[in-house]
C-alpha positions in Angstrom: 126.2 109.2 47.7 126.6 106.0 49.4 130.4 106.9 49.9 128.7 110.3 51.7 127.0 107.6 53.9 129.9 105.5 54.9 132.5 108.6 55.8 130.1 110.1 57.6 129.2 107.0 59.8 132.6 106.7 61.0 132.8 110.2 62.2 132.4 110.5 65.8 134.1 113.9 66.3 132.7 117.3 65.8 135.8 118.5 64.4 136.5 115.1 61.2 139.3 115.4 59.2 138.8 116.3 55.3 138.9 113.0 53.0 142.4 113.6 51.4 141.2 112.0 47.7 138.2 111.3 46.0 137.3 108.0 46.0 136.3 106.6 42.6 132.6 106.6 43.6 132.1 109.9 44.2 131.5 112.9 42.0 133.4 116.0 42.0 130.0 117.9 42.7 129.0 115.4 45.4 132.9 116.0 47.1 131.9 119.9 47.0 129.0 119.2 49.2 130.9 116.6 51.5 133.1 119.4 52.6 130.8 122.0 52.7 129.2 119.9 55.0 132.0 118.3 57.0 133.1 122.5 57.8 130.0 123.3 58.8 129.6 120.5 61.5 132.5 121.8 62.5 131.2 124.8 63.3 128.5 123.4 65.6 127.7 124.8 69.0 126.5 123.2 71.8 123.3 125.5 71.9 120.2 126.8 70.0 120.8 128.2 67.1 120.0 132.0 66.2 117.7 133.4 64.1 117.7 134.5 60.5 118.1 138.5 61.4 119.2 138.0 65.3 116.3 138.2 66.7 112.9 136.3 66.2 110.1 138.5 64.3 106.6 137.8 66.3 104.1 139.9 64.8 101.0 139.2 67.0 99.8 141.5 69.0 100.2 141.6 72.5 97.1 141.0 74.7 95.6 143.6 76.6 95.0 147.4 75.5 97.2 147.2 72.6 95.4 144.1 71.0 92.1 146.2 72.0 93.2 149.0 69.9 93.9 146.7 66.9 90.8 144.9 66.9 89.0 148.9 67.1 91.1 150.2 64.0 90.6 147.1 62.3 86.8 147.3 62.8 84.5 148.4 59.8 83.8 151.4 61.3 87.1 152.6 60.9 86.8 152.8 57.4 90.1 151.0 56.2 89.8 148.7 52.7 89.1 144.9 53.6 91.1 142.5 51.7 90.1 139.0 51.9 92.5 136.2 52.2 92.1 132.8 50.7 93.2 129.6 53.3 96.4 129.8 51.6 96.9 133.4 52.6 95.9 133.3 56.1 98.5 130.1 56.3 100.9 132.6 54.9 99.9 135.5 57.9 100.0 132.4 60.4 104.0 131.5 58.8 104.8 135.2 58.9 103.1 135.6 61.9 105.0 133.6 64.3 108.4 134.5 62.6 108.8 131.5 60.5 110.4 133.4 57.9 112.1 136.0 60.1 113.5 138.5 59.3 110.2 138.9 57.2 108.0 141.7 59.2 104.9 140.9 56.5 104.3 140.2 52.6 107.1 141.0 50.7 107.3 144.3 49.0 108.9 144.8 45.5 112.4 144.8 46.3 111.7 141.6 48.6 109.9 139.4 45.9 112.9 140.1 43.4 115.5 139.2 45.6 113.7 135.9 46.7 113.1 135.6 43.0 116.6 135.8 41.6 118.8 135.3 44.3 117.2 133.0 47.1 117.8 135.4 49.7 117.7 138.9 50.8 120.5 141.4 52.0 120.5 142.6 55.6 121.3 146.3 56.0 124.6 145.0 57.7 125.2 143.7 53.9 125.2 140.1 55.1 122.8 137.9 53.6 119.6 135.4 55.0 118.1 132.6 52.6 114.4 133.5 51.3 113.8 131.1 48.5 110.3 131.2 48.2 108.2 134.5 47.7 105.6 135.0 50.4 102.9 137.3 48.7 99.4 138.5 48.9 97.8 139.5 45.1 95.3 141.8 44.6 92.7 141.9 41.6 92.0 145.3 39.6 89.0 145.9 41.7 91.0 145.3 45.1 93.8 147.6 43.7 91.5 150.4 42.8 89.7 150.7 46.4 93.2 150.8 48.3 95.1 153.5 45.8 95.8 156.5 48.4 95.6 154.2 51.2 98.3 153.5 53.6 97.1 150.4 55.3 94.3 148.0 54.7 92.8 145.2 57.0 93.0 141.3 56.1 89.8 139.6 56.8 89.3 136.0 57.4 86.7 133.7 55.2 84.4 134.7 57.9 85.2 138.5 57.4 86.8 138.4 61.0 89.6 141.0 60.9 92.9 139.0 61.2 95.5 141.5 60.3 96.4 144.9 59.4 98.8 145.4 56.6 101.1 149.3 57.4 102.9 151.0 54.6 101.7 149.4 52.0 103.1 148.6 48.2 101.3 147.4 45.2 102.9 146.4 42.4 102.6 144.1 39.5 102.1 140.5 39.9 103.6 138.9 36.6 102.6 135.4 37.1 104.5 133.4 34.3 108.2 134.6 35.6 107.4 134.1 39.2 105.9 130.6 38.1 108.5 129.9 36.2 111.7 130.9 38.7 110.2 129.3 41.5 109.1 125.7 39.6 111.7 125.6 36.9 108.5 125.1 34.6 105.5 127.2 33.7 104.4 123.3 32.2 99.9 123.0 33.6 99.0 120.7 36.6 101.3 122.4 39.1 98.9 121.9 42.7 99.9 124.9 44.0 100.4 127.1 40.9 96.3 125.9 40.1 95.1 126.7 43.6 97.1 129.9 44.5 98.4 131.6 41.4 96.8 131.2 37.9 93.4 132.4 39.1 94.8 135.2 41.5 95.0 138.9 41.0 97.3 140.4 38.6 98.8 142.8 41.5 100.9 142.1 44.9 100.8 143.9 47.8 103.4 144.0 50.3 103.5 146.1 53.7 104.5 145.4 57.5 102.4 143.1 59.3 100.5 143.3 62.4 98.4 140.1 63.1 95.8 140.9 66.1 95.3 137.7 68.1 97.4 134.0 67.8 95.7 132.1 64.3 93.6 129.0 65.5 92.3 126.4 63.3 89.8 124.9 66.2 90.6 121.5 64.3 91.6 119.9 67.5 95.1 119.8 66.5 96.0 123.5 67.7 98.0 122.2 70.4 100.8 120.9 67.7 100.6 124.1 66.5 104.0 125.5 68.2 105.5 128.4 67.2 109.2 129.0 67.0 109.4 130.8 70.1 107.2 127.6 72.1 109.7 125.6 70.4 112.9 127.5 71.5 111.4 127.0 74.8 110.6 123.6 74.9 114.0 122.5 73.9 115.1 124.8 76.5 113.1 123.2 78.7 114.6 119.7 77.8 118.2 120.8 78.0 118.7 119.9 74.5 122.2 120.5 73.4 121.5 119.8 69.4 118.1 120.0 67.9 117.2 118.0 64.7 114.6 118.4 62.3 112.9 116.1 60.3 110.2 117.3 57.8 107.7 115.0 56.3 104.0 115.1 54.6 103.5 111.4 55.0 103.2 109.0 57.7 105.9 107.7 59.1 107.2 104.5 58.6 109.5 102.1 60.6 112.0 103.6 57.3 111.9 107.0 58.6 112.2 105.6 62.5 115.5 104.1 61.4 116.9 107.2 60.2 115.9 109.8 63.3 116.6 106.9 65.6 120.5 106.7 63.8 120.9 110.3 63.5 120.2 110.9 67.2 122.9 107.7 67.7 125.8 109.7 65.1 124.7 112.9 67.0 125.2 111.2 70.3 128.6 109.9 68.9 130.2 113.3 68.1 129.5 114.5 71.5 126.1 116.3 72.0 124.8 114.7 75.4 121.3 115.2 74.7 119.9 116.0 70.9 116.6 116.4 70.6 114.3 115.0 67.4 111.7 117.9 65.6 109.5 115.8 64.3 107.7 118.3 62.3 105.2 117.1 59.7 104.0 120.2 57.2 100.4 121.3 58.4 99.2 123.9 55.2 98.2 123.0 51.9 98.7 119.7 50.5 97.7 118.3 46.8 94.4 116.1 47.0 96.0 112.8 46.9 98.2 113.5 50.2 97.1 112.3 53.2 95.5 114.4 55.2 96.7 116.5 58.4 94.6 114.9 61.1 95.4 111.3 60.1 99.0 112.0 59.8 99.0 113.5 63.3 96.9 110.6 64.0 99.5 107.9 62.4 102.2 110.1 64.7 100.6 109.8 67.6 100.6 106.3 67.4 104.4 106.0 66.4 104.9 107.8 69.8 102.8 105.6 71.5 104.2 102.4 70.7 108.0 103.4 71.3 109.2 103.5 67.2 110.3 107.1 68.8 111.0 108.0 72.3 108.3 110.6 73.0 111.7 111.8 75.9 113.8 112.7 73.1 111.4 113.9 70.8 108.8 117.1 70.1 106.0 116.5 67.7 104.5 119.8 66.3 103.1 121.1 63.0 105.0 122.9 60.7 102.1 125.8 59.2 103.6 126.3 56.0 101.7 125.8 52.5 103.2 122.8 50.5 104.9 124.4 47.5 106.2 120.9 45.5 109.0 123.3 44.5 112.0 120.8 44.8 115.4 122.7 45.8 113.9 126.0 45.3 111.1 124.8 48.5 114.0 123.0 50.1 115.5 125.5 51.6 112.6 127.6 52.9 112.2 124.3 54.7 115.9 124.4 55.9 115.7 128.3 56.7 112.5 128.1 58.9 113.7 125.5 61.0 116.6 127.4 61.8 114.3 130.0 63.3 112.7 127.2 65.1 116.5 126.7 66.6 116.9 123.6 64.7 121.0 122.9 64.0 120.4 120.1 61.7 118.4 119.4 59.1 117.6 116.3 57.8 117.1 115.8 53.8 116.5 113.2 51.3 115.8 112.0 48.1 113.4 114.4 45.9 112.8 117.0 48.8 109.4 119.0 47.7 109.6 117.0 44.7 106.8 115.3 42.6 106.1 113.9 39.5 105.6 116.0 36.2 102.4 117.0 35.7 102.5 116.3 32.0 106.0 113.6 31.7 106.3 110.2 33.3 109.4 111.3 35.3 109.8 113.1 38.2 110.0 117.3 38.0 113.1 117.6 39.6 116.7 115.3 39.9 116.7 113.4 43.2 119.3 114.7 44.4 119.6 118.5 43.8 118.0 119.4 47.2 120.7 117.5 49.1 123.4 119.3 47.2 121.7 122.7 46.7 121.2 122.9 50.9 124.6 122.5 50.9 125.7 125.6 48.2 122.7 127.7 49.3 123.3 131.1 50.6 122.4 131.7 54.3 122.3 128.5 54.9 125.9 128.0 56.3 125.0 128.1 60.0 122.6 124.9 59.4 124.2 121.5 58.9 122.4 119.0 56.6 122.7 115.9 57.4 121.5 113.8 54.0 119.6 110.4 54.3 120.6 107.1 54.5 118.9 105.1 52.2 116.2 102.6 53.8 114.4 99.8 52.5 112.5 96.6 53.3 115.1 94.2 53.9 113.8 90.4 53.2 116.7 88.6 55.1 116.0 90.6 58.6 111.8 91.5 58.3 112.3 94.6 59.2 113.6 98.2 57.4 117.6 98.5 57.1 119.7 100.4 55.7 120.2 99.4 51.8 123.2 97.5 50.8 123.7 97.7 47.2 126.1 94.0 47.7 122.9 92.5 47.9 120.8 94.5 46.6 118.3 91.3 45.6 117.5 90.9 49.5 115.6 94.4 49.9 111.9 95.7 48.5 111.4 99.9 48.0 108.0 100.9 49.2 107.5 104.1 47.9 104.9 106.4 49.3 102.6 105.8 46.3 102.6 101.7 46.7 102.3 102.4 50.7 98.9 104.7 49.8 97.6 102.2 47.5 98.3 98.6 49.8 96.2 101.0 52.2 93.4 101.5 49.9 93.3 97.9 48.6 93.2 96.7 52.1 96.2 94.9 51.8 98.7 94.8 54.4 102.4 96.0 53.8 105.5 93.5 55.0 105.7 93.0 59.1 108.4 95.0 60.0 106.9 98.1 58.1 105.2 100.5 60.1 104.0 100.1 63.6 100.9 98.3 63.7 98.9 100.9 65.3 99.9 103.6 62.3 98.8 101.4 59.7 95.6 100.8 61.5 95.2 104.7 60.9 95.8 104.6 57.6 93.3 101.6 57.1 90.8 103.6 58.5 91.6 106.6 56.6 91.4 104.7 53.5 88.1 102.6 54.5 86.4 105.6 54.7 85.6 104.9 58.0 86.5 109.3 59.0 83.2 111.4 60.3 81.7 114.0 57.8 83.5 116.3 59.9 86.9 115.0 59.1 86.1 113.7 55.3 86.3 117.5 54.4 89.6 117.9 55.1 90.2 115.8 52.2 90.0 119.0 49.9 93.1 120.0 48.8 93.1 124.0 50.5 91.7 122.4 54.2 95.0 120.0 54.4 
């Protein structure tokens, strides 16, 4: 891919010729997905994209007398069945709520969950086709089933049993576990996060039905206000005059590594025309596996990235992205891809192992490095979005500082991977100057020294990330 790299860096025109011949370094595969992505940049307009379906899905109910008469047929005394939702669940009404997933109006019913299944995407009535790789579903246990049969609509209650939600026009049908474990992972093999937290023990049924979600979903963590929906979003790049909006996804902190890459993008962007593109830096605010850093001190980490100029807080919104981590590799990618596009995002920014981890069984990693780059670039519904894949960034020696690998002297740079960052942190050792802003590894010190409150030590559990 590092002929990808070079041709693309000397592209300053929206509309770049086609490479006339393969060059000996590339593979036939990895020439499919140049082009695929040269036509779509090529496409590009100078304004926010629009969403999956036309229109952005916002299923909260407005404030005032309709809200009131929610919150009174979603009382006990109405009599509807009560359903309660796990913290995975109610991050799932929150994503659907806000029109994350648009054109989703609420948990998938049948013919929803086997298209996302088997196809990645779902058919408009126009025929035309949106990207849905990931089911979004609520289960039901034979005891939950039996007390809604006849029922048209039930209410979803919180852990609290405050009514969140209503679910309309309800369908229940069967939840087989080992097919949808298997199509979405590519393995049914034990020690999936998500599959032990969310699936194995759930209910052997599914319910689907349109949504209606009575009042905005707060945490009251203190990070709400990062909590921007798609529409606050839309606005705020609005508001910013942003001509091309950029995403970039992480569940880590960010290093001087990542800075390089937004920081270039927004130079290549600049350099093909747009006048003002606009960074989403949008870390992934749902569930995490146990050994990921937590949600505040990432947000903490990024705050202090902001703060000391490794990104210009001018050209760049910082929010949280409320989506459950899957670890689903290119079948996870692209829900990634597909919300931001709701979000207005034009570009997407992808790179080695998206969603990826390590088998939970094999010393190797679950998926091949490089599949979600080249699957963003096949995936249906996805042609609108152009996918901009990393450059590859290391510790170079020579400069004390991240750069841009050079394979020609390949002996001058040091890989920090995520897992030797996390454990320099934990041993109290400090990584190479040049790293990470001082002030964001200070946050993972302290994260690591144990030095959080009670309060925030909790979040540590794998369903509060």
């Amino acid at each position: 891919m590092a002929y990808m790299a070079a041709l693309l860096a000397k592209l300053p025109s929206p509309k770049p010729q086609l490479p006339q011949s393969r060059a000996p370094d590339i593979s036939a595969s990895d020439e499919i997905h140049l082009r695929r992505h040269l036509a779509g940049r090529a496409r590009v307009r100078c304004e926010l994209i629009d969403p999956d379906g036309g229109k952005l899905v916002q299923l909260v109910t407005p404030a005032g007398p309709q809200r009131e008469a929610r919150v009174r047929e979603a009382a006990p005394a109405y009599g509807l069945p009560r359903i309660k939702l796990s913290r995975i669940d109610l991050e799932w009404v929150h994503v659907l709520s806000e029109g994350w997933a648009s054109p989703l109006r609420g948990f998938m019913r049948e013919a929803e969950f086997l298209q996302t299944l088997h196809f990645n995407c779902l058919r408009m009535p126009d025929g035309s086709f949106v990207n849905m790789s990931v089911p979004i579903v609520l289960a039901l246990d034979d005891g939950q089933k039996r007390a809604i049969e006849g029922r048209d609509r039930v209410v979803l209650v919180d852990g609290n049993d405050k009514s969140v939600a209503i679910l309309r026009d309800i369908e229940i049908y069967k939840h087989n576990k080992e097919e949808r474990i298997a199509r979405t992972w590519g393995t049914t093999a034990p020690g999936l996060p998500y599959v032990e937290d969310a699936i194995s023990k759930a209910g052997n049924w599914l319910i689907g039905g349109d949504l209606s979600v009575i009042e905005p979903i707060k945490y009251n963590d203190g990070l709400d206000k990062y909590r921007l929906s798609p529409a606050d979003l839309r606005k705020e790049f609005t508001r910013r005059n942003a001509d091309a909006v950029f995403a970039f996804q992480l569940r880590n902190p960010v290093h001087n590594g990542h800075a390089l890459l937004m920081n270039d993008t927004r130079r290549r962007l600049l350099e093909m025309g747009y006048k003002n593109p606009i960074l989403l830096l949008h870390p992934l605010g749902g569930y995490t596996k146990a050994d990921d850093v937590p949600l505040i001190w990432r947000m903490k980490q990024h705050e202090k990235v902001l703060e000391e100029g490794v990104l210009d807080p001018e050209t760049t919104v910082v929010a949280i992205f409320p989506s459950p981590m899957l670890y689903a590799g290119p079948t996870e990618v692209q829900w990634h891809a597909k919300s931001r596009i709701n979000a207005g995002a034009n570009f997407y920014i992808v790179g080695r192992d998206p969603a990826g981890m390590s088998h939970p069984i094999e010393k190797r990693d679950l998926y091949n490095a490089d599949h979600g780059k080249k699957v963003l670039g096949l995936a249906p519904g996805l042609h609108k979005l152009n996918i901009l894949p990393f450059k590859v960034a290391a510790y170079d020696k020579t400069q004390g500082k991240m750069a841009f690998f050079d394979p020609s002297r390949s002996q001058d740079f040091i890989f920090i991977s995520g897992t030797k960052m996390r454990n320099l942190a934990k041993n109290r050792e400090s990584p190479p100057e040049g790293f990470m802003c001082p002030g964001g590894w200070q946050v993972l010190s302290e994260y690591y020294d144990g030095k959080a409150s009670e309060e925030d030590t909790k979040l540590q559990e794998p369903v509060h990330a």
